[in-house]
Z-matrix of the N, CA and C atoms (Angstrom, degrees):
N
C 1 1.453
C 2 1.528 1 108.66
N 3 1.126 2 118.31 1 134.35
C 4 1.735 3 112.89 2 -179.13
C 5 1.710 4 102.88 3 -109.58
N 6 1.037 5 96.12 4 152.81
C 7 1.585 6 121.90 5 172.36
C 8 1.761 7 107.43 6 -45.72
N 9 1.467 8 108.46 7 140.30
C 10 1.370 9 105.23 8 -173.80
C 11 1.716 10 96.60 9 -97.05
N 12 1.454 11 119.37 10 132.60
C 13 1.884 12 113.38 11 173.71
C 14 1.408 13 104.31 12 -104.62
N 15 1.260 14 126.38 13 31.82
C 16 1.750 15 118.09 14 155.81
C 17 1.493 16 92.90 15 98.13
N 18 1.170 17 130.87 16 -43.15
C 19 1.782 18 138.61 17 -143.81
C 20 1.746 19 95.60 18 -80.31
N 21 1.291 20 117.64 19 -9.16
C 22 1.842 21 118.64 20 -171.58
C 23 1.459 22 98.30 21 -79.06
N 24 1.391 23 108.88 22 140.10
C 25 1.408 24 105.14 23 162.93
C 26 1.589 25 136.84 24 -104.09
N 27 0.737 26 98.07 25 -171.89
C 28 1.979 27 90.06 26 -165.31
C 29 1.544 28 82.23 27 -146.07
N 30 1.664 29 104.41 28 165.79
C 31 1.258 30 125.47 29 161.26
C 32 1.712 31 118.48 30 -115.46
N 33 1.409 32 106.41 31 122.83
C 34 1.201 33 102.43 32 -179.94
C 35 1.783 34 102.69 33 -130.89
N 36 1.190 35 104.11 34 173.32
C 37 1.548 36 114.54 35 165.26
C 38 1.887 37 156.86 36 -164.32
N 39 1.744 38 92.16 37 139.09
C 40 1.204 39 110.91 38 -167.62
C 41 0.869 40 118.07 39 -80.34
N 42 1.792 41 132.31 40 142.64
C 43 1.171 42 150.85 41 143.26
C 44 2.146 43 83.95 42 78.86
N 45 1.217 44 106.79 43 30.75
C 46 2.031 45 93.24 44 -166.09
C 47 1.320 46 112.75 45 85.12
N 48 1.029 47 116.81 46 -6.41
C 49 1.786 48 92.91 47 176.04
C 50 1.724 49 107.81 48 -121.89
N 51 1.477 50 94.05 49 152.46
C 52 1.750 51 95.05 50 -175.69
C 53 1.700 52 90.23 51 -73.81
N 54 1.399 53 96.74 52 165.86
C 55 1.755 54 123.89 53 179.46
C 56 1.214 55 105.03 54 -175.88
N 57 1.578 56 126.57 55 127.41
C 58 1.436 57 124.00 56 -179.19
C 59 1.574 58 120.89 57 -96.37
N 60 1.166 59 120.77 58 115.25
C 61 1.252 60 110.51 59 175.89
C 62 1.643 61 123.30 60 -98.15
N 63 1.236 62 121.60 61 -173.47
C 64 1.460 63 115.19 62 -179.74
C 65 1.708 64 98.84 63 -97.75
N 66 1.656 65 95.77 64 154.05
C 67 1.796 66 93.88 65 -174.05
C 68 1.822 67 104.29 66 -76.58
N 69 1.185 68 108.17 67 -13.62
C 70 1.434 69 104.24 68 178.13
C 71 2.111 70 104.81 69 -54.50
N 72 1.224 71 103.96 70 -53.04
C 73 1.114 72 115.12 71 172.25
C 74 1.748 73 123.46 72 -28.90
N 75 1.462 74 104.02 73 -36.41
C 76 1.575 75 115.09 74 -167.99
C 77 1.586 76 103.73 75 -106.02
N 78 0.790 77 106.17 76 9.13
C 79 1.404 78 107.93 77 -155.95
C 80 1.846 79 83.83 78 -110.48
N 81 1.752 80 108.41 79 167.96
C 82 1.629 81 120.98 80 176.40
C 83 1.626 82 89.91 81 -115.82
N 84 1.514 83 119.12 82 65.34
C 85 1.597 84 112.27 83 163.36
C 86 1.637 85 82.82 84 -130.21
N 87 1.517 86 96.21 85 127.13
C 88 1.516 87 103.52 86 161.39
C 89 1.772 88 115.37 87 -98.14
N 90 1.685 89 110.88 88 139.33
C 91 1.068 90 133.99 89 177.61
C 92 1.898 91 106.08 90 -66.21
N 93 1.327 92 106.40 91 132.56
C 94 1.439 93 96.25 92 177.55
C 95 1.754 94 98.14 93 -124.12
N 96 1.575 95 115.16 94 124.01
C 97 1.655 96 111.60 95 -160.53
C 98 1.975 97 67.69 96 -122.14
N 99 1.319 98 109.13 97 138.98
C 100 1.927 99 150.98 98 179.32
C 101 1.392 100 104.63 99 -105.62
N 102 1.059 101 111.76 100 86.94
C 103 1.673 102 138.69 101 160.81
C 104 1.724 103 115.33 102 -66.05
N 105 1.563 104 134.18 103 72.29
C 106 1.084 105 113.87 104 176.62
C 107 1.647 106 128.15 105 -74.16
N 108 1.510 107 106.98 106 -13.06
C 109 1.483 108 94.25 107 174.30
C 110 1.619 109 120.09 108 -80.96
N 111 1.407 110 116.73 109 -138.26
C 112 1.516 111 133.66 110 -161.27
C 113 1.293 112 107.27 111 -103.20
N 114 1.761 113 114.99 112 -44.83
C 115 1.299 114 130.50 113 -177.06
C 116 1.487 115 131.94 114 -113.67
N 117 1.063 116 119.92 115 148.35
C 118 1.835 117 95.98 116 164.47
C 119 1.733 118 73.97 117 -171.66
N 120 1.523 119 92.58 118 165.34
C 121 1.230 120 115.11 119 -160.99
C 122 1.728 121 91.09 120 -126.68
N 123 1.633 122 111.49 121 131.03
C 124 1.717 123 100.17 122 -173.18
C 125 1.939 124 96.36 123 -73.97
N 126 1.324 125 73.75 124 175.12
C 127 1.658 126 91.68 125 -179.83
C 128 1.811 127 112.56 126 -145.82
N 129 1.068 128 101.94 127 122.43
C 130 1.985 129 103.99 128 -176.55
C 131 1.639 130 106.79 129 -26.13
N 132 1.659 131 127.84 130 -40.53
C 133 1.326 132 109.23 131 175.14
C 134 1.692 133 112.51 132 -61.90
N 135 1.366 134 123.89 133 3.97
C 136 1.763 135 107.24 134 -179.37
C 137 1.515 136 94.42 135 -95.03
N 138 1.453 137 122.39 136 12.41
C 139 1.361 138 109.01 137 166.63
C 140 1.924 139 115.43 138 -36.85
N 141 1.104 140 100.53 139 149.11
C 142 1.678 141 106.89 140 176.76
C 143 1.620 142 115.68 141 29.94
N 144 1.327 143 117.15 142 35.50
C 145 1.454 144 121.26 143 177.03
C 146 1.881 145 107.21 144 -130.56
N 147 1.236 146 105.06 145 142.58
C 148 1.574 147 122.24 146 175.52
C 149 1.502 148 99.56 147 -53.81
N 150 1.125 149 140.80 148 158.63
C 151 1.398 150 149.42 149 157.34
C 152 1.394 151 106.09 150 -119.33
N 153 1.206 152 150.12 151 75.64
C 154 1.179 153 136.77 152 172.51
C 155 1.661 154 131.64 153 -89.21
N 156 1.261 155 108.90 154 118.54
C 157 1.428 156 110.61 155 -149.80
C 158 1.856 157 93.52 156 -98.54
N 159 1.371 158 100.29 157 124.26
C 160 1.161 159 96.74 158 -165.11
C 161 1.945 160 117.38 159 -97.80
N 162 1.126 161 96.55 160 6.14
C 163 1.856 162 107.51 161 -163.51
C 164 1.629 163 114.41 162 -69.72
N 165 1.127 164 111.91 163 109.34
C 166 1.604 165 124.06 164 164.18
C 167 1.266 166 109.84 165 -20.80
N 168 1.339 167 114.77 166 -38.42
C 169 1.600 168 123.85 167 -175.66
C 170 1.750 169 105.92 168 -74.53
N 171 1.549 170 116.92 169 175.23
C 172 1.382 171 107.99 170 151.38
C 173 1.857 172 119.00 171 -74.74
N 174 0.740 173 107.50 172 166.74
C 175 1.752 174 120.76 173 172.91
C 176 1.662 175 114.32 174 -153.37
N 177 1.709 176 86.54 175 166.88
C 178 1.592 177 95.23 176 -168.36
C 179 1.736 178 85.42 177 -119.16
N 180 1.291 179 111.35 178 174.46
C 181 1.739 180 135.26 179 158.86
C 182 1.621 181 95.86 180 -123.93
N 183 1.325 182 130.03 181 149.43
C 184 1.159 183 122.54 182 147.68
C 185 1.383 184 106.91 183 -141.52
N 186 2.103 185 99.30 184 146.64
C 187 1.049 186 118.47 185 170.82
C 188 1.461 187 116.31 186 -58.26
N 189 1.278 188 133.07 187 129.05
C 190 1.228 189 129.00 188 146.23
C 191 1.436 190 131.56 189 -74.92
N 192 1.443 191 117.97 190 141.58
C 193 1.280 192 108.50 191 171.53
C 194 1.599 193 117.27 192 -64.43
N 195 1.257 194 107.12 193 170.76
C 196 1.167 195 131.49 194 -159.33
C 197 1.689 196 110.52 195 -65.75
N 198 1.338 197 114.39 196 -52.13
C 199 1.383 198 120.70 197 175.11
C 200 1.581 199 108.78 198 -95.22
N 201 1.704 200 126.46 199 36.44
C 202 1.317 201 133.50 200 140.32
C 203 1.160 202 125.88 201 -79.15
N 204 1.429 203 119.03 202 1.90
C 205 1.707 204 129.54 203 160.29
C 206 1.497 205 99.57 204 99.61
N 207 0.981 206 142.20 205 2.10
C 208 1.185 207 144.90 206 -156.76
C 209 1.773 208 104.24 207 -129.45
N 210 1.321 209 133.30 208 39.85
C 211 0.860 210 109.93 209 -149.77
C 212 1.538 211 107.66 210 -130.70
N 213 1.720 212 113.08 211 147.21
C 214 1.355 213 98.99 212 -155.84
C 215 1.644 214 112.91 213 -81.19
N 216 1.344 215 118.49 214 -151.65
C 217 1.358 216 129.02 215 179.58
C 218 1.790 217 104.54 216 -116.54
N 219 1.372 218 109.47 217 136.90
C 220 1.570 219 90.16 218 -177.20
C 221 1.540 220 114.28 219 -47.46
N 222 1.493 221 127.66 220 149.90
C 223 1.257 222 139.18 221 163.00
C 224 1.435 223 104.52 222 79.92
N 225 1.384 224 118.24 223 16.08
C 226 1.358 225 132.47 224 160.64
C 227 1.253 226 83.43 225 -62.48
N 228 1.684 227 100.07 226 139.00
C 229 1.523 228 121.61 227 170.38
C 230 1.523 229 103.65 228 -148.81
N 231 1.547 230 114.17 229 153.52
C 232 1.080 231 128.06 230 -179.63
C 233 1.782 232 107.85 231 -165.37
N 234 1.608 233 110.23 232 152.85
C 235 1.421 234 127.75 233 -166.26
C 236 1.609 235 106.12 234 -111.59
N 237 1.813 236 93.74 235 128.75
C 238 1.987 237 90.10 236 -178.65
C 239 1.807 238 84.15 237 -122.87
N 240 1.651 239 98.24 238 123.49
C 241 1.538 240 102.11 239 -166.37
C 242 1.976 241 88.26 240 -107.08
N 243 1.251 242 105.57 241 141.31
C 244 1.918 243 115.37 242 -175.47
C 245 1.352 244 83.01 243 -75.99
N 246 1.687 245 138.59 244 88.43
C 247 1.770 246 136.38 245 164.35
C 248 1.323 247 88.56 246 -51.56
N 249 1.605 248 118.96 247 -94.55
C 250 1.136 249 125.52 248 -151.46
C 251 1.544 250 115.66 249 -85.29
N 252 1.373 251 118.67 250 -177.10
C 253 1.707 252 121.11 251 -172.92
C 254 0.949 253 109.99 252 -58.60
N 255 0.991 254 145.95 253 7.91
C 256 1.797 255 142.40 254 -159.56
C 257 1.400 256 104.84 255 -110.59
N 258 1.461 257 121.44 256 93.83
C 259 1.440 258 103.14 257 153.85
C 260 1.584 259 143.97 258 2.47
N 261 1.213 260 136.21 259 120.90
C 262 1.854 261 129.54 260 -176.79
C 263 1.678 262 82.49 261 -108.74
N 264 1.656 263 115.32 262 132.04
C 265 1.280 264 118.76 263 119.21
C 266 1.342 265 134.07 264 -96.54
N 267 1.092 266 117.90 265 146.96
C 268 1.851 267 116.49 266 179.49
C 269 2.179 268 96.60 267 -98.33
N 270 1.642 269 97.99 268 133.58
C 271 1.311 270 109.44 269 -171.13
C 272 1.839 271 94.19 270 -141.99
N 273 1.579 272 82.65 271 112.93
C 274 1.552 273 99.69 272 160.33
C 275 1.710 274 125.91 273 -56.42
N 276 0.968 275 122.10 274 119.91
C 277 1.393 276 110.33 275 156.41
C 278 1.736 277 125.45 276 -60.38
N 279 1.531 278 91.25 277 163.09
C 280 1.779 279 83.64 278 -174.50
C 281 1.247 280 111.08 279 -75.77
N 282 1.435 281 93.50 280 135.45
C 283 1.771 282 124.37 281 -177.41
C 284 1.941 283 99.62 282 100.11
N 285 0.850 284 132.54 283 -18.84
C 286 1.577 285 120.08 284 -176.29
C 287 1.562 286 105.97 285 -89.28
N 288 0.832 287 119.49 286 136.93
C 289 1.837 288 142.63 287 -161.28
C 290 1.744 289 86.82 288 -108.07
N 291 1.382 290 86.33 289 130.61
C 292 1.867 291 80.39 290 160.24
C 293 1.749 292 104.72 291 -141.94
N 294 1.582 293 135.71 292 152.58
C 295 0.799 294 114.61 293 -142.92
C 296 1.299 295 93.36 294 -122.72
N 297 1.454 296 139.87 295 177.36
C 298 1.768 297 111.13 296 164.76
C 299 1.911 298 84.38 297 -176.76
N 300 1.068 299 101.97 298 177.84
C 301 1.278 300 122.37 299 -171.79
C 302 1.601 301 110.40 300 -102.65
N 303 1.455 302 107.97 301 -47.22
C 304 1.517 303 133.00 302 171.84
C 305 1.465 304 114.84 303 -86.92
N 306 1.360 305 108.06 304 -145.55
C 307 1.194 306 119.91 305 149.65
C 308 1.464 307 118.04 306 -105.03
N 309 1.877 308 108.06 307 176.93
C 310 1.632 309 111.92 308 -179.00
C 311 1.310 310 114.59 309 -99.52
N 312 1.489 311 121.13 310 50.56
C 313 1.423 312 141.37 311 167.84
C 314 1.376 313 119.47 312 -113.28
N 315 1.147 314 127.67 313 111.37
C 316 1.696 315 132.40 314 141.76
C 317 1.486 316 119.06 315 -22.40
N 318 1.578 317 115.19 316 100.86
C 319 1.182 318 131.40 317 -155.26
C 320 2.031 319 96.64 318 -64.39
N 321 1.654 320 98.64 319 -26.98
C 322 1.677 321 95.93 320 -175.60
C 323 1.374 322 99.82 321 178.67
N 324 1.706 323 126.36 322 177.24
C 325 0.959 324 113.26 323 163.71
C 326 1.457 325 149.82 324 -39.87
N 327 1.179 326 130.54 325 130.38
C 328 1.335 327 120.47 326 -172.95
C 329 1.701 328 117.29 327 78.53
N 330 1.444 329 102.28 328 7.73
C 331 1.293 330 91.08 329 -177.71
C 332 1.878 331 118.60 330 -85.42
N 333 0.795 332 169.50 331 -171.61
C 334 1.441 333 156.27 332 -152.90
C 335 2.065 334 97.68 333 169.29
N 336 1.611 335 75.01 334 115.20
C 337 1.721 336 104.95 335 -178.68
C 338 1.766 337 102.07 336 -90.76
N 339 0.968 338 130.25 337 119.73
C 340 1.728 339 144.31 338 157.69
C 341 1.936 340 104.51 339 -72.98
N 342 1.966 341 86.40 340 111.56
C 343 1.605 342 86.61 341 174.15
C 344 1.634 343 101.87 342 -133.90
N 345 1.680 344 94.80 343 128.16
C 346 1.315 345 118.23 344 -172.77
C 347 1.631 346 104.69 345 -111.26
N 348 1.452 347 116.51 346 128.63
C 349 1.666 348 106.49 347 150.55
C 350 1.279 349 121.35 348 -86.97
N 351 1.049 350 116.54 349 122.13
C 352 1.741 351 138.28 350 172.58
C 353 1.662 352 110.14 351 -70.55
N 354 1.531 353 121.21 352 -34.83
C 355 1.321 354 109.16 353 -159.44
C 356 2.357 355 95.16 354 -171.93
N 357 0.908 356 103.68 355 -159.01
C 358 1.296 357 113.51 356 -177.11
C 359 1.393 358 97.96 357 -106.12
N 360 1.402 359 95.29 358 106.82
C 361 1.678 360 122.60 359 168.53
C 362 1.275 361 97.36 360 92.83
N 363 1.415 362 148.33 361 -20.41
C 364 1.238 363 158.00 362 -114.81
C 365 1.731 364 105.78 363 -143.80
N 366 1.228 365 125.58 364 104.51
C 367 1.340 366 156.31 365 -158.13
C 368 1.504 367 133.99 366 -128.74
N 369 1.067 368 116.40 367 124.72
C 370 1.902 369 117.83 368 -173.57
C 371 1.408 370 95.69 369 -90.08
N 372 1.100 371 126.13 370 153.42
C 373 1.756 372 141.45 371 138.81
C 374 1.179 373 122.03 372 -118.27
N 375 1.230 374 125.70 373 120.51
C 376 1.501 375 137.48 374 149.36
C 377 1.461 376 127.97 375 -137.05
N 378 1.768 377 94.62 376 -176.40
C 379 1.539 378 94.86 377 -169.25
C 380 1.329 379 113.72 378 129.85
N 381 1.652 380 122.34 379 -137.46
C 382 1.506 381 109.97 380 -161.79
C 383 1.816 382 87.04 381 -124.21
N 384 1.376 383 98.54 382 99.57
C 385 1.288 384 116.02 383 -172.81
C 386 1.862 385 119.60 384 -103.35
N 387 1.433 386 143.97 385 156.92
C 388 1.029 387 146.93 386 153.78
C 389 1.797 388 93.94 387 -41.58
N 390 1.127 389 116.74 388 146.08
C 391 1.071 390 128.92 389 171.26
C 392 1.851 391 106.04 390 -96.73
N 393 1.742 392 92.49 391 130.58
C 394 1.178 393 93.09 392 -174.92
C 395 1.998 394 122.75 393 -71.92
């Protein structure tokens, strides 16, 4: 019998209809994807995965809008953790709203921002933020 690595799929179903997802998906193991540059733009596969941006420098993530092909499912959520010394801001593209309590800066290393879509184009931020 071999070891299962998350990547198998299963059939499950929404709203009545079958759709297969990956078991990584169902599962409480979070994916951690290592960003060494400045930028990256999320993409629907960082669903339920860490983003940790690792650059000495500051860096941005940005949301894309919705009809940039990349676009999540409501309550798609995903984590941008500050790896390295460099400041993370989170930057909407034009037309995406993002919402936050603070600001969309990584208060310091290691700090890790929670990003949820609420709606179309329309996004929560929290976590361990620059204080606004």
């Amino acid at each position: 019998m071999s070891v299962l690595d998350g990547s198998e799929l299963v059939q499950v179903f929404k709203d009545g209809s079958p759709i297969l997802v990956q078991l990584r998906d169902l599962s409480n193991r979070v994916r951690i994807i290592e960003h060494e540059g400045t930028s990256r733009k999320a993409r629907s596969t960082d669903a339920g995965a860490r983003l940790r941006m690792m650059s000495g420098s500051a860096s941005s993530v940005i949301i894309p809008a919705d009809t940039d092909g990349a676009a999540f499912d409501d309550g798609g959520a995903f984590e941008i953790e500050q790896g390295g010394a460099g400041q993370v801001t989170v930057i909407g593209a034009a037309g995406v709203t993002i919402d936050t309590a603070e600001t969309l800066v990584t208060a310091k290393q290691f700090a890790v921002l929670y990003m949820v879509r609420v709606g179309v184009n329309h996004w929560h931020c929290s976590g361990y933020q620059v204080a606004a």
